[in-house]
C-alpha positions as CSV (number, residue, x, y, z in Angstrom):
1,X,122.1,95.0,92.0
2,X,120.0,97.9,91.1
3,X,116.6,97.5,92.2
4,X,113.4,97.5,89.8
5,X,112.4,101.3,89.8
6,X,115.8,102.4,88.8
7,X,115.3,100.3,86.0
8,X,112.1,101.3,85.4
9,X,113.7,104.6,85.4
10,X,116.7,104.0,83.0
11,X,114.2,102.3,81.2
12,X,112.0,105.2,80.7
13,X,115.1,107.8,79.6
14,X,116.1,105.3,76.8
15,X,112.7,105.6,75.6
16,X,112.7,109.4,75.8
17,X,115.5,109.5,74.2
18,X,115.6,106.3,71.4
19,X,111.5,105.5,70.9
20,X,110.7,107.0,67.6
21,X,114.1,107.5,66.1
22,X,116.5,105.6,63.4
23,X,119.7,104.4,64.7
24,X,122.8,105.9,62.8
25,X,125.1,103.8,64.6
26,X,124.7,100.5,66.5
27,X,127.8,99.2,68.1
28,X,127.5,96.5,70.0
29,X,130.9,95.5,71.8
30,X,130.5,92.0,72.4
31,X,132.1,89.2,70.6
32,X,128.7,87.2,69.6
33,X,127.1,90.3,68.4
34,X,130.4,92.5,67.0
35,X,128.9,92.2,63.1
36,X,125.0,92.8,63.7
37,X,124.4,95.4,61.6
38,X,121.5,97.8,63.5
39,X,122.1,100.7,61.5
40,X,119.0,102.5,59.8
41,X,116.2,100.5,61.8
42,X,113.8,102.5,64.0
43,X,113.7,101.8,68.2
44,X,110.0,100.7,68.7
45,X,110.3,101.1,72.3
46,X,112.3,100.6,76.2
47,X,110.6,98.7,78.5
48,X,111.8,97.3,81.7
49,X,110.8,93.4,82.7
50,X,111.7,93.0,86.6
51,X,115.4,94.1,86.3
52,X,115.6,93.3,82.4
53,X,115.9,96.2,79.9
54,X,114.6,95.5,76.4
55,X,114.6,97.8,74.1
56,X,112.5,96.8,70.9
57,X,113.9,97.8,67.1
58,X,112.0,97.7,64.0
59,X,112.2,93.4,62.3
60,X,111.0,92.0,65.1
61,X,114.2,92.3,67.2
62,X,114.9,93.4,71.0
63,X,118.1,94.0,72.7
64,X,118.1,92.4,76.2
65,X,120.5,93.6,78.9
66,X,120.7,93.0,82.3
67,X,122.9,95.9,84.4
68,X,123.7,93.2,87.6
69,X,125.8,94.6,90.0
70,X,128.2,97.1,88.1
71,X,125.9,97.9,84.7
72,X,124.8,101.2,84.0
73,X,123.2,103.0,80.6
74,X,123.6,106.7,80.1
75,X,122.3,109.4,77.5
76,X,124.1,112.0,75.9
77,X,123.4,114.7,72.9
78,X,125.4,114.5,70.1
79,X,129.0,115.2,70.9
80,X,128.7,115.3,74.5
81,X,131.4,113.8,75.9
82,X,131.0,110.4,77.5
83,X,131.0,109.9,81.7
84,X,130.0,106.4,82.4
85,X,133.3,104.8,82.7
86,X,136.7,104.6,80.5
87,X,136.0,103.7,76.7
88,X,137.0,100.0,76.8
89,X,134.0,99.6,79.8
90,X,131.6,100.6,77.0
91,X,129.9,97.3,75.8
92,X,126.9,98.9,73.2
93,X,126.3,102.5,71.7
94,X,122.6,103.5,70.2
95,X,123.1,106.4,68.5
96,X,120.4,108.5,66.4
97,X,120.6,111.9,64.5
98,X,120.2,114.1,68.5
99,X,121.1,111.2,71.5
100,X,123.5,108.5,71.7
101,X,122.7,105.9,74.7
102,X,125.7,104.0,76.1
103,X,125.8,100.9,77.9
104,X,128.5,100.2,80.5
105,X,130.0,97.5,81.8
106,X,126.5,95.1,80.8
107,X,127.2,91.6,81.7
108,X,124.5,90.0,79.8
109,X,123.7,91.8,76.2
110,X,122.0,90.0,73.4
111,X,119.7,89.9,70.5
112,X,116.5,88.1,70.8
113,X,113.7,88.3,68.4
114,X,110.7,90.3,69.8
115,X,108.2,87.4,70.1
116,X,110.6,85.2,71.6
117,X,111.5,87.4,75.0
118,X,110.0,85.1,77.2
119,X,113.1,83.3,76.5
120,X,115.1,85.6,78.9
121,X,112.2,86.9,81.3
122,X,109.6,84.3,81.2
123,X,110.4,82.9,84.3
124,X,109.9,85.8,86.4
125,X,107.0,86.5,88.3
126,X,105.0,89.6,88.6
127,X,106.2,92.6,88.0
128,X,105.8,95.3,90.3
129,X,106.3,98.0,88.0
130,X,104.6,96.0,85.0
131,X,101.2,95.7,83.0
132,X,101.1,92.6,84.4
133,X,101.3,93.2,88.2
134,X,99.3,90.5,89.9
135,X,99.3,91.1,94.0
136,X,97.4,87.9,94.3
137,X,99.0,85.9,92.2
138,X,102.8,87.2,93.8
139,X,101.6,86.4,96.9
140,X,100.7,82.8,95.8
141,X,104.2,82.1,94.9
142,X,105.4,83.7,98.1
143,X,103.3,81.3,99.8
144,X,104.1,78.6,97.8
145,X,107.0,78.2,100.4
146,X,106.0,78.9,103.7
147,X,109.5,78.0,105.0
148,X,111.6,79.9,103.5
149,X,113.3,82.9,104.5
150,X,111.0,86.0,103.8
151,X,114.0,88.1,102.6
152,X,115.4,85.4,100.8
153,X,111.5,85.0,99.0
154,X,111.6,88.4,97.9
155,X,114.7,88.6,96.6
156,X,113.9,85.6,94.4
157,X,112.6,87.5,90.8
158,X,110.7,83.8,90.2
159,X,108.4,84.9,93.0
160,X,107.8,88.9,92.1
161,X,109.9,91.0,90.1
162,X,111.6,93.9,90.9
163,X,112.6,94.0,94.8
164,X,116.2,94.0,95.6
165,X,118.7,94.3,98.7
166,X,117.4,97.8,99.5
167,X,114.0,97.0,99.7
168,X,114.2,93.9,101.5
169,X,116.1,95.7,104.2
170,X,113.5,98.4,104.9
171,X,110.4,95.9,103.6
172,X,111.0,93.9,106.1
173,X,111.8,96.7,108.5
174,X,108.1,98.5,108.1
175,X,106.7,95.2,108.7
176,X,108.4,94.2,111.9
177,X,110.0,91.2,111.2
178,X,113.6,90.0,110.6
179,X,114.4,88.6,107.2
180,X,115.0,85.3,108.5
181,X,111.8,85.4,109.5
182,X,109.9,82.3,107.7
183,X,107.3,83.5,105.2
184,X,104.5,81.9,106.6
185,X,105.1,83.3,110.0
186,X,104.9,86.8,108.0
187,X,101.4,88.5,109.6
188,X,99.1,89.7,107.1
189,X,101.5,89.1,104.2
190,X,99.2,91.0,101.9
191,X,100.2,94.0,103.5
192,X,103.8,92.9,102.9
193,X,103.4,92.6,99.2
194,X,101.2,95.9,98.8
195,X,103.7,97.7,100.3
196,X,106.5,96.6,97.8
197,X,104.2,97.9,95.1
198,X,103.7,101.2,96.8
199,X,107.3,101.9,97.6
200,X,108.3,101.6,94.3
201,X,105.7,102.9,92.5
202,X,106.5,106.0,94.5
203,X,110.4,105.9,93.9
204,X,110.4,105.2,90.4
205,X,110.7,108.7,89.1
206,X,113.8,109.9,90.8
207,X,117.1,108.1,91.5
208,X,117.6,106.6,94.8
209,X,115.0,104.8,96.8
210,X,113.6,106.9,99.9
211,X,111.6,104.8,102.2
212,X,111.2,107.3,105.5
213,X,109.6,109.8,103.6
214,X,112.5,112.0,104.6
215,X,114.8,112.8,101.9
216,X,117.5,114.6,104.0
217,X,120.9,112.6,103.6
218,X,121.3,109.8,105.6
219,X,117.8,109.7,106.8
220,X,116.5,108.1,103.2
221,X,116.4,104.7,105.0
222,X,114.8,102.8,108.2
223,X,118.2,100.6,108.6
224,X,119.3,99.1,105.2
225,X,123.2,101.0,105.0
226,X,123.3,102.0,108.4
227,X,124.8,99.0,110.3
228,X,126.4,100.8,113.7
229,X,124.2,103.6,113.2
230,X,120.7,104.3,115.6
231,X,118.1,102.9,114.4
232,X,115.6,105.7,113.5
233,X,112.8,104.8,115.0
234,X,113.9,103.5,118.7
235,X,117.4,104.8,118.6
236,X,119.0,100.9,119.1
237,X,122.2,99.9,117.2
238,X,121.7,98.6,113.7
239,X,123.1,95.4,112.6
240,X,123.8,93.2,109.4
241,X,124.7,89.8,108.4
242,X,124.9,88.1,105.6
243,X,121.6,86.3,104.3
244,X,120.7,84.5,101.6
245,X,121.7,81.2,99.6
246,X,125.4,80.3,100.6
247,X,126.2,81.0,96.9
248,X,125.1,84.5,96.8
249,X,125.6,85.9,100.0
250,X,128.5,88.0,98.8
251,X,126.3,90.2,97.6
252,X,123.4,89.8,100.2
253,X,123.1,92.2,103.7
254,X,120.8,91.7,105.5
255,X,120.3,95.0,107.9
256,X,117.6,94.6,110.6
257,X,116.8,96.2,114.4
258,X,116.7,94.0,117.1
259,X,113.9,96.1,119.1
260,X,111.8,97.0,115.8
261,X,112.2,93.6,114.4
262,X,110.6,90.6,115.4
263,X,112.1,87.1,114.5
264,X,115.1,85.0,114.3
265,X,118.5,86.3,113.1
266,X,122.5,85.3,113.0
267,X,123.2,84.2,117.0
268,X,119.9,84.0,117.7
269,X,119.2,79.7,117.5
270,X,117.4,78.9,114.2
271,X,118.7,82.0,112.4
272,X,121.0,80.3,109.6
273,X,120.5,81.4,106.3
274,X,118.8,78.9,103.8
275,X,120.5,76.7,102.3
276,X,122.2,76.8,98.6
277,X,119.1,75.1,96.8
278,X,116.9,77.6,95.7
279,X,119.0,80.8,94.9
280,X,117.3,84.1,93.9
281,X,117.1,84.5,90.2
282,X,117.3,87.5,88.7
């Protein structure tokens, strides 16, 4: 699932490239929303909520997607030819008189009035990248939970919005702990949450997320990606594990050092990963 600068960043090329302009065409390839009829109404505005895109069009209306796992939008000039994906991946088309925006393979794509949006992203904490960034008030929720897994915590968009898989990895990495670590045995979690904000504040003009300050390939990241691989800092063997709720570790690694990082893990006695009753929401 991307994390919440690159859609902060696909956020801000839809704006570039929509905010300002009428749609000619408005196709949007779902069955609930094949006969909206978008065509001649001017885009207010992109804006990204956490990992939520909403893009705002004149009546009152936004258009809420949610990229996932395999999502993606892309921008074109008129007659460029399209390289997201084969045409029947294509799930909505935005097109005005000089760009056309196309959304692949969305999994969640609907129609919301404006002043209703809190319908879809309400529940979501802070947002990092947001107006609304609150450090104090995402730690509280953190906190809220002193039990719980620190990487499963973060992960959870109730508590703070925008940190995914990547981050977690090398989050938890800077901060010497494991991410089965419990939260309240976290030291100085402020730190833990300020740094969230910085790394992403500080990614979320250019794809990929560079944590090491070195953007040579394959030295972009502490460990997260490089399980067998020396860890960069002491040289010992990276590992990974699933982590997470049982119902969404399929899609949850865990990467960690066992000399850098301080805390329980897989093998290691009271290492299991939570339990299934409080999975992350995104």
């Amino acid at each position: 699932m991307p994390e919440g600068d690159t859609v902060w960043l696909t956020a801000h090329r839809l704006h570039a490239a929509l905010a300002g302009q009428a749609l000619v065409r408005a196709d949007l390839r779902v069955p609930k929303l094949a006969t909206v009829d978008l065509a001649g109404r001017q885009v207010l505005d992109v804006v990204a909520r956490g990992k939520h895109l909403m893009t705002r069009i004149e009546g009152g209306m936004t258009l809420h997607s949610h990229l996932r796992m395999e999502g993606s939008w892309h921008v074109y000039g008129a007659g460029e030819r399209w390289r997201g994906g084969p045409t029947h991946q294509v799930r909505a088309v935005l097109e005005t008189d000089g760009r056309v925006a196309v959304g692949y393979r969305l999994p969640v794509l609907e129609l919301l009035r404006t002043d209703e949006e809190d319908e879809a992203v309400g529940h979501l904490g802070p947002d990092l990248l947001g107006p609304d960034w609150d450090a104090a008030r995402a730690l509280a929720r953190l906190s809220a939970d002193p039990d719980r897994p620190v990487g499963e915590a973060l992960l959870d968009q109730r508590n703070l919005a925008g940190v995914g898989n990547v981050y977690v990895a090398e989050l938890c990495f800077l901060r010497g702990v494991t991410p089965w670590t419990p939260f309240g045995r976290v030291p100085a979690p402020e730190r833990l949450v300020a740094l969230a904000r910085r790394l992403l504040v500080a990614n979320r003009d250019r794809p990929g997320h560079v944590t090491t300050g070195d953007t040579r390939r394959g030295r972009t990241h502490w460990v997260y990606g490089r399980e067998h691989q020396p860890c960069l800092r002491c040289g010992t063997t990276v590992r990974s594990a699933r982590h997470g709720s049982q119902d969404r570790q399929q899609d949850r690694v865990a990467y960690w050092c066992p000399r850098c990082q301080r805390g329980p893990a897989p093998g290691q006695g009271p290492a299991t990963p939570s339990s299934p009753s409080s999975p992350p929401h995104g």
